[in-house]
C-alpha positions as CSV (number, residue, x, y, z in Angstrom):
1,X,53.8,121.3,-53.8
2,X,54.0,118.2,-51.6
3,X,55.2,114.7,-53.6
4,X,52.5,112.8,-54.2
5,X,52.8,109.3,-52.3
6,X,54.1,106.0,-54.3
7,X,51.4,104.1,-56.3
8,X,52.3,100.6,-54.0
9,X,48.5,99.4,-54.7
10,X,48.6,99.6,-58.1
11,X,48.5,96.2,-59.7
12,X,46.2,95.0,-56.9
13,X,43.4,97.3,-58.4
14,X,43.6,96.2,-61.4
15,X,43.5,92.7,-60.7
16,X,40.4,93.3,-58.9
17,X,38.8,95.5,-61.4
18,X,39.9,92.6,-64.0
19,X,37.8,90.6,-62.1
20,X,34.7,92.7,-61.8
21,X,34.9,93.3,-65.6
22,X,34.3,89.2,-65.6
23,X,31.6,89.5,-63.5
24,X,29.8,92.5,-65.5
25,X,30.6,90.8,-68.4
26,X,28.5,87.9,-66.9
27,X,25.6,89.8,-66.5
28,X,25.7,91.2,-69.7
29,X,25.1,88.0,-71.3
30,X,22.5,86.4,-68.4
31,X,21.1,89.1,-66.8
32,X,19.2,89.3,-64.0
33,X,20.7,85.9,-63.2
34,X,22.0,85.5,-59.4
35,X,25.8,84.2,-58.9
36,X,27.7,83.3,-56.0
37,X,30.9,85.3,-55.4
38,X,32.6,84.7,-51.9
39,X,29.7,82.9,-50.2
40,X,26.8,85.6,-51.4
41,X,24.0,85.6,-53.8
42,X,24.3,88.1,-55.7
43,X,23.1,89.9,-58.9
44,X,25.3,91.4,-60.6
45,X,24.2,94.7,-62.4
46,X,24.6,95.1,-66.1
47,X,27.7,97.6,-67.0
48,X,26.6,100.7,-69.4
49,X,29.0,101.4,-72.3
50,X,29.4,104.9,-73.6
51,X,30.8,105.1,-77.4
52,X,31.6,108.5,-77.8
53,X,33.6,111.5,-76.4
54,X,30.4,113.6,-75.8
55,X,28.3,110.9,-74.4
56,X,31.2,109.9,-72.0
57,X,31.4,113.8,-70.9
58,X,27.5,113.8,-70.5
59,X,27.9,110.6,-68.2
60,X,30.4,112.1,-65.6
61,X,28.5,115.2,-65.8
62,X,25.5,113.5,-64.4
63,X,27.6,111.8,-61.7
64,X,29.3,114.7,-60.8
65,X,25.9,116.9,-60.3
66,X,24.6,113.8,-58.0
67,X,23.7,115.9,-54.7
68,X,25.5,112.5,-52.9
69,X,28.5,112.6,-55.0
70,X,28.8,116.8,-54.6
71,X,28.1,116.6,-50.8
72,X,30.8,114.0,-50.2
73,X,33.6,115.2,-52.7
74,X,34.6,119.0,-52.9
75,X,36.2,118.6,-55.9
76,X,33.2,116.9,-57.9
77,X,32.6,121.1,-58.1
78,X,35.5,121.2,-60.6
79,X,34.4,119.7,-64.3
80,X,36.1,117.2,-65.8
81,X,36.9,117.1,-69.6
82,X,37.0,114.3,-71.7
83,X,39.0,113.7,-74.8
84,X,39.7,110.8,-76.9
85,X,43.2,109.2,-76.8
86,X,45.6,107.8,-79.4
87,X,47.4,105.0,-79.9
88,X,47.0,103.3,-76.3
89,X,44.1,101.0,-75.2
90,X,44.3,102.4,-71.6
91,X,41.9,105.5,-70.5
92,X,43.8,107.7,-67.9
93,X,43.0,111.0,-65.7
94,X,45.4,114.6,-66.3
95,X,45.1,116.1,-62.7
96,X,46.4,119.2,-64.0
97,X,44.1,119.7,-66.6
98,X,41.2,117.6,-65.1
99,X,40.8,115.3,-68.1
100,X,39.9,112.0,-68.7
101,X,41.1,110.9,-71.8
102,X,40.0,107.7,-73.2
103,X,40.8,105.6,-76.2
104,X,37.6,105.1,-78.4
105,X,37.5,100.9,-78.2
106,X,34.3,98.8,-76.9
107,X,36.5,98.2,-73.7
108,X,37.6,101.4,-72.9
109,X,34.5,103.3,-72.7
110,X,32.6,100.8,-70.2
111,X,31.3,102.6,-67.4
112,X,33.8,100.8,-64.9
113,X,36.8,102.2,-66.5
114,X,35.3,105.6,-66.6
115,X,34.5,106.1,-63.3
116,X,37.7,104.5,-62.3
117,X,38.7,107.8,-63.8
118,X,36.8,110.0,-62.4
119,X,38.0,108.5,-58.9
120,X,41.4,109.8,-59.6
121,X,39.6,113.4,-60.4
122,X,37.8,112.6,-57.0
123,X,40.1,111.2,-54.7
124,X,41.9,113.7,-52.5
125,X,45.3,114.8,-52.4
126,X,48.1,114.4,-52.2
127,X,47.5,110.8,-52.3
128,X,49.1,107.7,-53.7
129,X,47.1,106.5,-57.4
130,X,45.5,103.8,-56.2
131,X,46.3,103.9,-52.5
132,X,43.6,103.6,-49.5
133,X,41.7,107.0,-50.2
134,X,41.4,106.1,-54.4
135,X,40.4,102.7,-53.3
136,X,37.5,104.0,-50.6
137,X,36.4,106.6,-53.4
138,X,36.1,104.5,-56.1
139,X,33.6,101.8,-54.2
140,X,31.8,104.6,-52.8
141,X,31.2,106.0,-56.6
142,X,30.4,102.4,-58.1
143,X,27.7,102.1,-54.9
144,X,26.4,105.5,-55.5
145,X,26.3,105.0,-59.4
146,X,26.0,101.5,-60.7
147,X,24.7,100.4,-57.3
148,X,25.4,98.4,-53.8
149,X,26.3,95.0,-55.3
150,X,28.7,96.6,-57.5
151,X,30.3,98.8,-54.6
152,X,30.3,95.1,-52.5
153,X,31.7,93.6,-55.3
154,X,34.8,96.0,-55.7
155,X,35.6,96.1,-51.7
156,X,35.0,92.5,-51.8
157,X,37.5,91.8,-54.4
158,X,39.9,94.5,-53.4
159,X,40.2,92.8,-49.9
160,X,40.6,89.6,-52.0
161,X,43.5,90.8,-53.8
162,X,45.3,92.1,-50.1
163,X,44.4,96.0,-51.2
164,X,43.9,98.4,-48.6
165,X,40.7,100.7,-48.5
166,X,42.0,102.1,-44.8
């Protein structure tokens, strides 16, 4: 089994995910309103939250039985389970059991932090957490599924926050 690379991106997607949580939560209270983020109009689409285990797992079942998402990512073939976690407010992905497991709080089920889970499921490897490849998946799965401004949006603020996506 090859070592998985170190995690040296880490922090800087999570400041930029901070950031686009802002933003969503900006359009949850105004939407359809247009904002300007780094020189752009843009509207910013209005985040879904999922309150439960089973309509979390019926979410990411969706996503993963997208034609785009199967054509694009061989292991979107492999179902992920979902389970509720205790005593943390952080959601987080068990590659060896393919689970997401998320704490059941209004900000851990938003569909951001979901799908940044399901990156990690989707992301090939062996690669580093957050690295280049987890960063290039995890745009391409917020363009696919919450759509283009919110795929902009993250590459825009990862670049912002000196990530790498190559």
């Amino acid at each position: 089994m090859t070592a998985r690379p170190r995690d040296q991106q880490r922090r800087k997607v999570y400041d930029a995910e901070h950031r686009l949580r802002a933003l969503f939560d900006l359009a949850d209270r105004t939407p359809g309103c247009s904002i300007e983020v780094f020189g752009s109009q843009i509207c910013v689409p209005v985040e879904r939250r999922l309150g439960t285990v089973e309509s979390v797992a019926a979410y990411l079942d969706a996503v993963l039985a997208l034609p785009s998402i199967r054509a694009r990512y061989p292991q979107a073939a492999a179902p992920v389970r979902v389970r509720a976690r205790r005593g943390s407010r952080y959601a987080h992905y068990e590659p060896a059991t393919a689970t997401i497991a998320v704490p059941l709080r209004e900000h851990a089920v938003r569909e951001l932090l979901v799908l940044h889970e399901l990156a990690h499921h989707l992301q090939p490897r062996p690669t580093a957490g957050h690295g280049p490849e987890f960063c290039r998946v995890l745009c391409d799965v917020l363009d696919t599924v919450v759509g283009a401004e919110a795929g902009w949006l993250m590459r825009t603020l990862l670049h912002d926050t000196g990530a790498h996506l190559t």
